[in-house]
N, C-alpha and C positions, 0 to 999 in steps of 0.2 A: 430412568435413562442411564444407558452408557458412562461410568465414570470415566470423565473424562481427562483427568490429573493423571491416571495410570498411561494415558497412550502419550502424554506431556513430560512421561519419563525417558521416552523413545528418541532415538535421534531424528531429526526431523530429514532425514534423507536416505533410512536405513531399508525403509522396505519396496520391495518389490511390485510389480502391477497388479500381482495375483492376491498377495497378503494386505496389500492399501486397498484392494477395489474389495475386499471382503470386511474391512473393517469401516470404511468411508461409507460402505450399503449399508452397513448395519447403524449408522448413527445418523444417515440423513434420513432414513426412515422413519425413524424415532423421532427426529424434529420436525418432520413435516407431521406427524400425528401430534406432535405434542402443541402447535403453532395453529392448529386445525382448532384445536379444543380450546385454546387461550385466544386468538386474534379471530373477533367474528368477520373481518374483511377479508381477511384471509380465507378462513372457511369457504366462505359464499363463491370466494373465485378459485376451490377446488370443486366444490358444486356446481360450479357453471362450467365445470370442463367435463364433468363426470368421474370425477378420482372415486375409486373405492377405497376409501383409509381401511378397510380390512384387507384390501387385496392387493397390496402396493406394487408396484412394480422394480425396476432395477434403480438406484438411483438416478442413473441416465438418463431413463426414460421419464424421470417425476418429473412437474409443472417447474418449470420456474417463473420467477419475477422480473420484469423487465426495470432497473433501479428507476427508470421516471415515477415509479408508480409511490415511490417515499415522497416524491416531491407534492402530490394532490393526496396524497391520503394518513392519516395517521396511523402506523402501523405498528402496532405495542401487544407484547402477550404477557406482562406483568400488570399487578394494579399499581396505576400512576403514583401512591406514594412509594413503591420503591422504586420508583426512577430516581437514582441518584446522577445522571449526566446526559444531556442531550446534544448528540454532534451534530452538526450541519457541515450541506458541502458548500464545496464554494459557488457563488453563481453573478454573473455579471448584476448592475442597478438593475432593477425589474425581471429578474430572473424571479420565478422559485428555487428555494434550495429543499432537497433533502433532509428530513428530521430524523434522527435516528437514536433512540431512547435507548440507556443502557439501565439495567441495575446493576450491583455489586458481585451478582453470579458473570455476568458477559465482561463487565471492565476488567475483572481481574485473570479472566480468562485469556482477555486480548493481551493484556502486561506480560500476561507468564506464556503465549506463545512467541509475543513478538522477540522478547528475550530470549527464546531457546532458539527461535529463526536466526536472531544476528548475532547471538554471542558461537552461535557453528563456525561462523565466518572470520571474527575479528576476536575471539577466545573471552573468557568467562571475567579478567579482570580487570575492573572499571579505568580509565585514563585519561587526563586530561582531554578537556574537547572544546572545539571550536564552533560554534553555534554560527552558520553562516545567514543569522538574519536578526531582526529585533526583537529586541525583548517584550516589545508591546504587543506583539501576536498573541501574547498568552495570558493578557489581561483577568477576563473572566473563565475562570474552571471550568463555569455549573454551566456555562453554553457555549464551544467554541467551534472553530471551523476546524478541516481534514489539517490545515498548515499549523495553528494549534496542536492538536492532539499529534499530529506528526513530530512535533520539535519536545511534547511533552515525554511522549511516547522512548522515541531515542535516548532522551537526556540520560536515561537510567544506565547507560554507558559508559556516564560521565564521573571523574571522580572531582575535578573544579571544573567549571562551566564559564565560558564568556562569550559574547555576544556582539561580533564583528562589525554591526550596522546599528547607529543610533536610530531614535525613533522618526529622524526622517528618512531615516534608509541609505544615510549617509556612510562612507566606511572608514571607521574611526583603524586607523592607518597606527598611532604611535600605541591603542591599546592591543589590538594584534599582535606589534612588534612586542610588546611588552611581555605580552603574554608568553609568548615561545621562544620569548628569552630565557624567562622564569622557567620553562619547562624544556630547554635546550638539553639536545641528547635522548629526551623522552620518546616515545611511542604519542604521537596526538591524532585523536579523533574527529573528525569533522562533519558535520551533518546540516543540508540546507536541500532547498527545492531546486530544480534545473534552471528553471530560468532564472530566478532570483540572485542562484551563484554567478550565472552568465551576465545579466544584468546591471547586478549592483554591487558585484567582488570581481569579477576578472575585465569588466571595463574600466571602473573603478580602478582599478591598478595599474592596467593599460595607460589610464587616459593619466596617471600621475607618474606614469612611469617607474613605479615601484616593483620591485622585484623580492619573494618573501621564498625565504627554505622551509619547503612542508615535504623535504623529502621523508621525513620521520612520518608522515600521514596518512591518514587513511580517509578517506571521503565514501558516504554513502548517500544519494541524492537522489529525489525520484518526481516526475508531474512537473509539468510545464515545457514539456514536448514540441508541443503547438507551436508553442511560440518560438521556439528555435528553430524548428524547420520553417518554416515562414520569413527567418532571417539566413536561410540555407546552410544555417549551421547543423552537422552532422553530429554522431554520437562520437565518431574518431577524433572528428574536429573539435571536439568541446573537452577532451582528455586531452589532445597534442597542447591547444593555447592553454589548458590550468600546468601540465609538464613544463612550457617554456616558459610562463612566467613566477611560477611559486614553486618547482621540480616537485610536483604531484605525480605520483606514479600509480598510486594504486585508488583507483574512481572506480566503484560500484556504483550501476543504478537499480534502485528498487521497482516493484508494478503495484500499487494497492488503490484502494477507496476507502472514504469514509463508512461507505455501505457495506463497509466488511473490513472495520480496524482491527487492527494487531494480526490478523492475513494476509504477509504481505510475500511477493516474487520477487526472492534474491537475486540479483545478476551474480554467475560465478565466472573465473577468473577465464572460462572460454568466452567470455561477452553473451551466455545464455541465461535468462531468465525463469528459475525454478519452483515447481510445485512444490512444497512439504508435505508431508504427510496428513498435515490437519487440513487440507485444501485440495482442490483437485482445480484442473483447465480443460473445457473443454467446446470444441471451437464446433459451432453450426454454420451450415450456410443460411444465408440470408432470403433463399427463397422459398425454402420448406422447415427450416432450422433442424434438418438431422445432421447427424455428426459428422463434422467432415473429414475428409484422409489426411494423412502425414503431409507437408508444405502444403496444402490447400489452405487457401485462404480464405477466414469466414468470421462472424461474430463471436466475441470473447464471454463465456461463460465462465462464471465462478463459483464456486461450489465451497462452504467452508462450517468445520464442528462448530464453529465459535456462538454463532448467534442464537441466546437464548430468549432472551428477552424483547426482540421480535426478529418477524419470520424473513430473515437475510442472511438464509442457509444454503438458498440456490437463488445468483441472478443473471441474467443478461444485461450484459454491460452495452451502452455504445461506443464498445472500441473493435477493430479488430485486428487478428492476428493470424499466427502460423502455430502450429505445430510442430516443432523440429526433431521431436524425437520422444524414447520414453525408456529409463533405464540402461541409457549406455551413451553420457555424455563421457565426455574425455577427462569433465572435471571428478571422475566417479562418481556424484551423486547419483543416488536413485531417484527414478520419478520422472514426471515430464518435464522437459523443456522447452520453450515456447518464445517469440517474439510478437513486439506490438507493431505495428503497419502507421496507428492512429487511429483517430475518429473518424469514426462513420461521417460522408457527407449528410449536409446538414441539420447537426447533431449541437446541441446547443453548446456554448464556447463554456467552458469549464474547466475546474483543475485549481489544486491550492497557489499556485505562483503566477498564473494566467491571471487571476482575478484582479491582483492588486495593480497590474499593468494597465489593466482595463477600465480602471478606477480612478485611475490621476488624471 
């Protein structure tokens, strides 16, 4: 296969539609041969479509997975002793969730993109950071959920690390304060789930009437959508209340799944959500699933080098979205750019910050 470290040296917004769709074909093809020959589930449901693995076609046009299909099936193209980590998503009481097996080839693949995806954004050197949730999410390693490996994932930006909400989610008020005392004047980092920040740090503040200076901060936060449009909270509206009560100014939100860690869609500083170069977006309609045009709205595909160790190189999500464009955002990136609509109607209630709401 495609060394894949060498295109890991690349900036992750440098190339063009012409020179990304030449190298994205050349590496999903390979993985869908190489996930053919490794995962016999897999196999069988490119045999039941009629794929010729000799005669592939554009990456486009290759099969994809629709992600329910991790939730009923085991889907693994290493032998299970080198599984060293299995993610799950999140899923309400009697949901299935998603299993998703890594070895040490795809973890560390996911670490070293997710770091070159966010340190473009927020620069190379680590700085204090504000973990906007508990520390008990990250209990077990060897099995944990997307809100997990999300908080594990990030922390690597961190140079001291603390943890806003005790273990009943309460918002420990005088350690915050303490903390950006200690680090007053600094650059601080902050990283938590949407709803969770809305929930249980800006009502929480709200409801104490505390008011905290994170004009020094940087928030990046992503999943749990659902549930703030449901409370008619906006994306505008969830930056103006964190500005007037903590002078947060600079809120990122992220797009990813567990079904495809460490690929994740950055918000840049025009409020658009970007492809990298190790990923690709691409939106079908819902009635035939071919590709659909520029602002047409349709189901959210994602396409990503990462997964090796099994076949969650091409999926359909239930989200959808828009296409906004492709190599001529304002923020100069290259590459697509894209918005989320939300879930498909219904589409099972899910998402690392939704769950735990769902749960009390």
């Amino acid at each position: 296969m495609i060394d894949i470290n060498a295109i890991l040296e690349q900036n992750p917004y440098s190339l063009d539609r012409e020179e990304k769709g030449v190298l994205m074909n050349q590496v999903i093809r390979e993985l869908t041969k190489y996930h053919a020959e490794h995962c016999e589930p897999y196999r069988k449901i490119l045999q039941a479509l009629n794929l010729d693995l000799n005669n592939l076609p554009y990456y486009t046009d290759l099969p994809f997975l629709p992600v329910r299909l991790f939730k009923e099936f085991d889907l693994v193209s290493v032998p299970r002793n080198e599984v060293v980590k299995t993610m799950t998503s999140s899923g309400t009481t009697g949901q299935a969730v998603s299993r998703i097996y890594l070895d040490r080839e795809t973890s560390s693949l996911q670490t070293k993109v997710l770091a070159k995806i966010v340190s473009s954004f927020i620069g190379n050197q680590r700085v204090p950071m504000l973990i906007l949730d508990s520390s008990e999410v990250i209990k077990n390693r060897a099995m944990f959920s997307a809100r997990g490996a999300g908080i594990l994932g990030f922390s690597m930006f961190g140079s001291k690390r603390y943890y806003a909400l005790d273990s009943e989610m309460k918002l420990d008020v005088e350690g915050v304060r303490s903390f950006l005392d200690q680090h007053q004047g600094q650059p601080i980092f902050l990283f938590g789930f949407t709803f969770m920040i809305w929930q249980h740090f800006y009502k929480q503040l709200k409801e104490l009437d505390v008011h905290l200076d994170l004009s020094n901060g940087l928030l990046i936060h992503g999943g749990g959508w659902k549930k703030l449009i449901s409370e008619k909270v906006s994306q505008e509206e969830f930056k103006q209340r964190l500005s007037e009560i903590c002078r947060l100014s600079k809120v990122y939100d992220y797009y990813g799944m567990v079904e495809q860690t460490g690929t994740i869609y950055m918000e840049c500083e025009c409020g658009h959500l970007h492809a990298p170069l190790f990923s690709d977006v691409l939106i079908r309609r819902a009635d035939d699933f071919s590709l659909a045009g520029k602002n047409e709205k349709g189901l959210i595909q994602v396409v990503s080098m990462l997964p090796r160790s099994y076949p969650g190189h091409s999926l359909l999500t239930e989200d959808e979205g828009v296409l906004l464009g492709e190599d001529d955002c304002p923020c100069g990136r290259k590459g697509k750019y894209f918005k989320i609509l939300g879930r498909i109607q219904n589409a099972e209630i899910r998402g690392c910050s939704d769950t735990y709401q769902l749960k009390r």
